[in-house]
C-alpha positions as CSV (number, residue, x, y, z in Angstrom):
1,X,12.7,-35.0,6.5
2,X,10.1,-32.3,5.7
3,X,8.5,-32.1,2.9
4,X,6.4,-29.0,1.7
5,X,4.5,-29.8,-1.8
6,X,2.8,-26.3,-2.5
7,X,4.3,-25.0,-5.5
8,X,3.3,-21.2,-6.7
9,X,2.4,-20.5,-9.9
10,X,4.1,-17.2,-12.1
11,X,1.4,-16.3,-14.7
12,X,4.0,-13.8,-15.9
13,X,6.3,-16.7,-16.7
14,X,5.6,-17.2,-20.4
15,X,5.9,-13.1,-21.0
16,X,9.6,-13.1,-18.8
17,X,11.4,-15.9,-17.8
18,X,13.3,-13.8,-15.7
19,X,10.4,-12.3,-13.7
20,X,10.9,-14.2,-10.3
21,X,8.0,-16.3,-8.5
22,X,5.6,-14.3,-6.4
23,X,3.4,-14.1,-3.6
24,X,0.5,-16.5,-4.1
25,X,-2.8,-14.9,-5.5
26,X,-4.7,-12.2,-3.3
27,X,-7.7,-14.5,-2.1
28,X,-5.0,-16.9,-0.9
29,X,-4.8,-16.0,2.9
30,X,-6.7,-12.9,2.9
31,X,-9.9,-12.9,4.8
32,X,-11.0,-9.4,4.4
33,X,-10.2,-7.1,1.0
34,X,-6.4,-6.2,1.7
35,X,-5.3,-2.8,0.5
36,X,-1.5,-1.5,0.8
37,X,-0.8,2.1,0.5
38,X,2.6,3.6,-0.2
39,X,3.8,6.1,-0.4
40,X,6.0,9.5,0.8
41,X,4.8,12.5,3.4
42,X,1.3,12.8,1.1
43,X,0.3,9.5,3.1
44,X,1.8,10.1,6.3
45,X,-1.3,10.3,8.1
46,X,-3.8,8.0,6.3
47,X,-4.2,6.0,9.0
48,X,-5.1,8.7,11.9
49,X,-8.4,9.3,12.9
50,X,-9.4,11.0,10.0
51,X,-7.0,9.8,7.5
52,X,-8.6,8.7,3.8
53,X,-7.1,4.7,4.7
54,X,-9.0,4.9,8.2
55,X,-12.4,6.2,6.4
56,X,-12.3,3.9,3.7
57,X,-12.4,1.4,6.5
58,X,-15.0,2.7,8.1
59,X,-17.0,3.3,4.7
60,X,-16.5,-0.6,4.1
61,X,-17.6,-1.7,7.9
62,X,-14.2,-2.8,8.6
63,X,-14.6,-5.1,5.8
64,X,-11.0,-4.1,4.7
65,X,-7.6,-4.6,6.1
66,X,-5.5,-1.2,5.3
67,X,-1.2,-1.6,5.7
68,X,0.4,1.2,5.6
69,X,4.1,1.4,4.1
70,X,5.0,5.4,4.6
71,X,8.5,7.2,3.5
72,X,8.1,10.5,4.4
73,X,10.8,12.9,2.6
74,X,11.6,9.6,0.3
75,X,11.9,10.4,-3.4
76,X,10.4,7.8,-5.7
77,X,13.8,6.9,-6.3
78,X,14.5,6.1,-3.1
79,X,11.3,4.1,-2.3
80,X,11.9,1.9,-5.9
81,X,15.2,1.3,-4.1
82,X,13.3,-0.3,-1.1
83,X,10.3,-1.8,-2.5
84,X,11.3,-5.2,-3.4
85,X,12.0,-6.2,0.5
86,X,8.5,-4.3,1.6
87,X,6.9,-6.6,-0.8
88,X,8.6,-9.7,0.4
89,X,7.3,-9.0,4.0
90,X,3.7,-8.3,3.2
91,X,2.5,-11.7,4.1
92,X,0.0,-12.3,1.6
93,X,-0.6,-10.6,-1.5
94,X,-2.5,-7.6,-1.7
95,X,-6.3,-7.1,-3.7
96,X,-5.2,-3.6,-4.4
97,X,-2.1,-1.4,-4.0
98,X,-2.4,2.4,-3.4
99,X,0.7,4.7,-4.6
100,X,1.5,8.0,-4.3
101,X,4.5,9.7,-4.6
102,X,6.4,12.5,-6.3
103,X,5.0,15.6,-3.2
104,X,9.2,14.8,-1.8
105,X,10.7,15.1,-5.2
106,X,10.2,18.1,-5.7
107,X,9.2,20.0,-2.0
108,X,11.9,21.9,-0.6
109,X,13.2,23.9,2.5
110,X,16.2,25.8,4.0
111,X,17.8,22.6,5.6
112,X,17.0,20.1,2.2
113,X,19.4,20.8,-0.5
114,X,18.8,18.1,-3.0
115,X,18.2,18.6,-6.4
116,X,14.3,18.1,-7.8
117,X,13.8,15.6,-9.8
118,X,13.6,15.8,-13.4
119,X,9.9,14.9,-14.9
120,X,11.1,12.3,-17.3
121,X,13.0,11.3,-14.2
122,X,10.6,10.8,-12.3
123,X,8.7,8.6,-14.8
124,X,11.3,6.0,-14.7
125,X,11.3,5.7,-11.0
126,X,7.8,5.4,-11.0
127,X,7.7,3.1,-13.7
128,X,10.3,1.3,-11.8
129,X,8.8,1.3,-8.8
130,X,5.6,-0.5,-10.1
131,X,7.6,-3.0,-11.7
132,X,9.4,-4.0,-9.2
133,X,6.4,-4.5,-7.3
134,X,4.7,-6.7,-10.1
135,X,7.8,-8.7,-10.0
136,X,7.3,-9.3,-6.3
137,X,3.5,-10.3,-6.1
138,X,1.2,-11.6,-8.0
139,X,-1.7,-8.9,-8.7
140,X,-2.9,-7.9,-11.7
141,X,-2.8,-5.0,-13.4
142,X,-5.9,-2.7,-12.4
143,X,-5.6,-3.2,-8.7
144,X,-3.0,-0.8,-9.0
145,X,-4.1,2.6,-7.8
146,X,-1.8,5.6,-9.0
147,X,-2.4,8.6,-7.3
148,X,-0.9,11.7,-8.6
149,X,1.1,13.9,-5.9
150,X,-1.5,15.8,-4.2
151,X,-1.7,19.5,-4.9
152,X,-1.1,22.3,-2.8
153,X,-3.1,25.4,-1.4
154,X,-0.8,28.3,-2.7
155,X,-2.3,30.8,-0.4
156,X,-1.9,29.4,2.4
157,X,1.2,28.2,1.7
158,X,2.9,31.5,1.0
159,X,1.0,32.9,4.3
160,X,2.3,30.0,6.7
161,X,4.4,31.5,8.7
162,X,6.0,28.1,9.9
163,X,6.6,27.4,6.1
164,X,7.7,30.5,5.5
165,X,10.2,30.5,8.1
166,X,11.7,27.6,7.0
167,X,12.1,28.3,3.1
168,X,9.8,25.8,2.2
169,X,8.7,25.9,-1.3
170,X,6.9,23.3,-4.0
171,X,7.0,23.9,-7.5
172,X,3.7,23.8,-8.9
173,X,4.5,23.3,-12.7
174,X,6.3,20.4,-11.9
175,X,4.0,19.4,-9.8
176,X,1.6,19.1,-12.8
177,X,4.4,17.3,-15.2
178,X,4.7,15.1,-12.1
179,X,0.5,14.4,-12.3
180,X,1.3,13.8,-16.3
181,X,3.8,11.5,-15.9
182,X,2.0,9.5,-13.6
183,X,-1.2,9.1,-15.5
184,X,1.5,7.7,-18.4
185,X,2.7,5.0,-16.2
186,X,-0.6,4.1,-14.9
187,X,-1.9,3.5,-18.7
188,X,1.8,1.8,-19.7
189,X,0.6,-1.1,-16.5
190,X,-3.0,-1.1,-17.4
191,X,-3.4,0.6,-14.0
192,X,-6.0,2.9,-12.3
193,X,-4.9,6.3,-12.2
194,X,-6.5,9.1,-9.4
195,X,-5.8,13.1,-10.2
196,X,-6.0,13.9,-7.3
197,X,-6.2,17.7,-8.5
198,X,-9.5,17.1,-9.9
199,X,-10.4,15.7,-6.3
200,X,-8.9,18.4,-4.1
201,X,-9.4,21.2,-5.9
202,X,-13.1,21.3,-6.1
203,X,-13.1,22.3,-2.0
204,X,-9.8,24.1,-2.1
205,X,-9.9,25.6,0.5
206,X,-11.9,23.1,2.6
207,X,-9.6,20.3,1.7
208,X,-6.1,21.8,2.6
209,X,-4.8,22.5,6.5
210,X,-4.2,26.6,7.0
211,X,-0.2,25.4,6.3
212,X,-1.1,24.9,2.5
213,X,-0.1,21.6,2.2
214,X,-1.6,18.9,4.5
215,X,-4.7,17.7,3.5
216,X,-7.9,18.5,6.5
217,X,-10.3,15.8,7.5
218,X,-12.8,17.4,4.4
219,X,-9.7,17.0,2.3
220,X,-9.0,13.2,3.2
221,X,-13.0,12.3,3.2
222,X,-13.1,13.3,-0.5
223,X,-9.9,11.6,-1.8
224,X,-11.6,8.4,-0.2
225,X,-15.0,8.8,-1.7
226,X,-12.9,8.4,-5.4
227,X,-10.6,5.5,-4.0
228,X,-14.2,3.7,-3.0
229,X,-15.4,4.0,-6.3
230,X,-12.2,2.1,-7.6
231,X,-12.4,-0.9,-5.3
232,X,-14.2,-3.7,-4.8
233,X,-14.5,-5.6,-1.6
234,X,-14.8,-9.0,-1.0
235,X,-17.5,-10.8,0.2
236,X,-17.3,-10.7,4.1
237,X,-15.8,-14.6,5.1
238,X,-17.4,-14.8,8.8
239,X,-21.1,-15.8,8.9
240,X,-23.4,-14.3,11.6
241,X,-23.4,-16.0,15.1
242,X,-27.3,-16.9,14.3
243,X,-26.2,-18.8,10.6
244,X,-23.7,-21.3,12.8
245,X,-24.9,-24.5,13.7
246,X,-24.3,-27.3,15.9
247,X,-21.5,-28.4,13.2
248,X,-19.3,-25.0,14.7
249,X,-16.8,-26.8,14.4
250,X,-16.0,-28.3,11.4
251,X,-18.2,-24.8,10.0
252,X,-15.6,-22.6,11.3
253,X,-13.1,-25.2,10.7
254,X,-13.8,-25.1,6.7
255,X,-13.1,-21.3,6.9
256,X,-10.0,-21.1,8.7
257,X,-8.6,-23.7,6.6
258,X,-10.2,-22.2,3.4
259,X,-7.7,-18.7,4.2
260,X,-5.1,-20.2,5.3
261,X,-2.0,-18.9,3.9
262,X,-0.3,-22.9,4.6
263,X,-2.6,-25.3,2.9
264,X,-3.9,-28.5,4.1
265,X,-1.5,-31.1,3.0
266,X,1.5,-28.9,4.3
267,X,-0.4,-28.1,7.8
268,X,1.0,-31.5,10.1
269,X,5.0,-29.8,8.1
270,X,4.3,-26.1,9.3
271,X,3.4,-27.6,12.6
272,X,6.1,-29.5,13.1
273,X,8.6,-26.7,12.0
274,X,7.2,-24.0,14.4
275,X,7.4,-25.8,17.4
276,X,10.8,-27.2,16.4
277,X,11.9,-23.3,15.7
278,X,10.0,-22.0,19.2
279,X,12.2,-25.1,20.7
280,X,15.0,-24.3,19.7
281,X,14.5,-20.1,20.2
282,X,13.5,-21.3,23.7
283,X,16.5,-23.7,24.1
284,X,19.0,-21.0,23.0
285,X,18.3,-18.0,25.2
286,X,17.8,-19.7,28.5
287,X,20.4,-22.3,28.4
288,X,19.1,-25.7,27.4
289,X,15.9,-25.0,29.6
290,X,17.1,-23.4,32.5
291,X,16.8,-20.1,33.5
């Protein structure tokens, strides 16, 4: 019988028994600085060419490995009610989480007809949201990021035709309530907290697409010059080709094992198991061997 030894420790244990155990701690398996962003239709597009998560990777020299977890038209709500099982399937835990939400609770058109969300509301599901997160994984408290919901260019919202067509309307005072709110939860977690208003709004109307509300690549570039400010990246794990030696072996050997997300002892155990599940896989769809 196989026997795995690696226990996980729960910092959080002596505060709440009831918290459960969580991912092992970020360096654990991460080989470059590993950043999650979530969030609704504000993040949609992070990772396109000129998205703010695809320029902070460039800004780092691909130092940084950027997941994206997007729910476009979800309400914070609806995202606390999913978080726990995105968290579960992360892998390895995070060195910083981005989140920004709170654009869908309260943006409206013609076809959506549910209610906006309440600001004190939307402070539980927020709060909720990053709880259940810090119930999931082990990170601490200011590699949180908190974005507020990104603001919107009024002008050129009203003068979209495609916007206007479509009845689409966001509610700038709660909008703002929304940015307060936000801020309250970030300093209830000992969080980082980003107004993004005091980003965006410095190049208004350089930073938002004619629609009003997408950000432009000018828009994107400037929200990710304040997220760099906020995070630090690991040292780089991979030494140059010229600083490995004849020993390449066990060198390069030391690092693999070093972020491995299965430690030593347990290696010959998750060995044994994967090839006894790719059997078996194998065994099962092509009856007992044969095709």
């Amino acid at each position: 019988m196989v026997k795995f030894v690696r226990e996980l420790s729960d910092p959080w244990a002596d505060q709440n028994e009831s918290k459960k155990k969580k991912t092992p701690s970020s360096r654990e398996g991460n080989m470059l600085t590993r950043i999650v962003v979530v969030g609704d239709s504000q993040v949609e597009h992070c990772l396109r060419q000129f998205g703010f998560g695809t320029i902070l990777n460039d800004k780092f020299k691909g130092e940084t490995d950027i997941v994206l977890r997007k729910f476009p038209g979800y309400t914070a709500e609806w995202m606390k009610l999913l978080i726990a099982s995105v968290c579960r399937n992360l892998g390895s835990t995070p060195d910083y989480v981005i989140v920004a939400c709170g654009k869908d609770d309260c943006m409206r058109n013609n076809d959506d007809k549910r209610p906006i969300t309440e600001p004190e509301k939307f402070r539980k599901h927020l709060y909720g949201l990053v709880d259940k997160i810090t119930n999931e994984i082990d990170i601490k408290p200011e590699s949180f990021i908190l974005l507020s919901p990104f603001p919107t260019h009024e002008m050129k919202l009203e003068s979209s035709n495609e916007h206007v067509l479509e009845g689409l309307t966001v509610d700038k005072a709660i909008l703002k309530k929304y940015t307060e709110k936000t801020q309250e939860v970030a300093k209830r977690f000992g969080a980082q907290f980003v107004d993004t208003n005091a980003v965006l709004d410095r190049g208004l109307d350089a930073n938002f697409d004619k629609n009003g509300v997408s950000l432009t690549p000018e828009g994107h570039a400037a929200l990710a010059e304040k997220l760099m400010s906020l995070i630090n990246v690991n040292k780089y794990p991979f030494p140059l080709y010229t600083e490995i030696g004849e020993d390449y072996q066990q060198q390069l050997g030391d690092i693999s094992k070093e972020f491995s997300l299965v430690q030593s002892e347990n290696i010959v155990a998750y060995t044994h198991v994967c090839t006894v599940d790719q059997y078996s896989a194998y065994m099962s769809k092509t009856r007992k061997g044969k095709v």
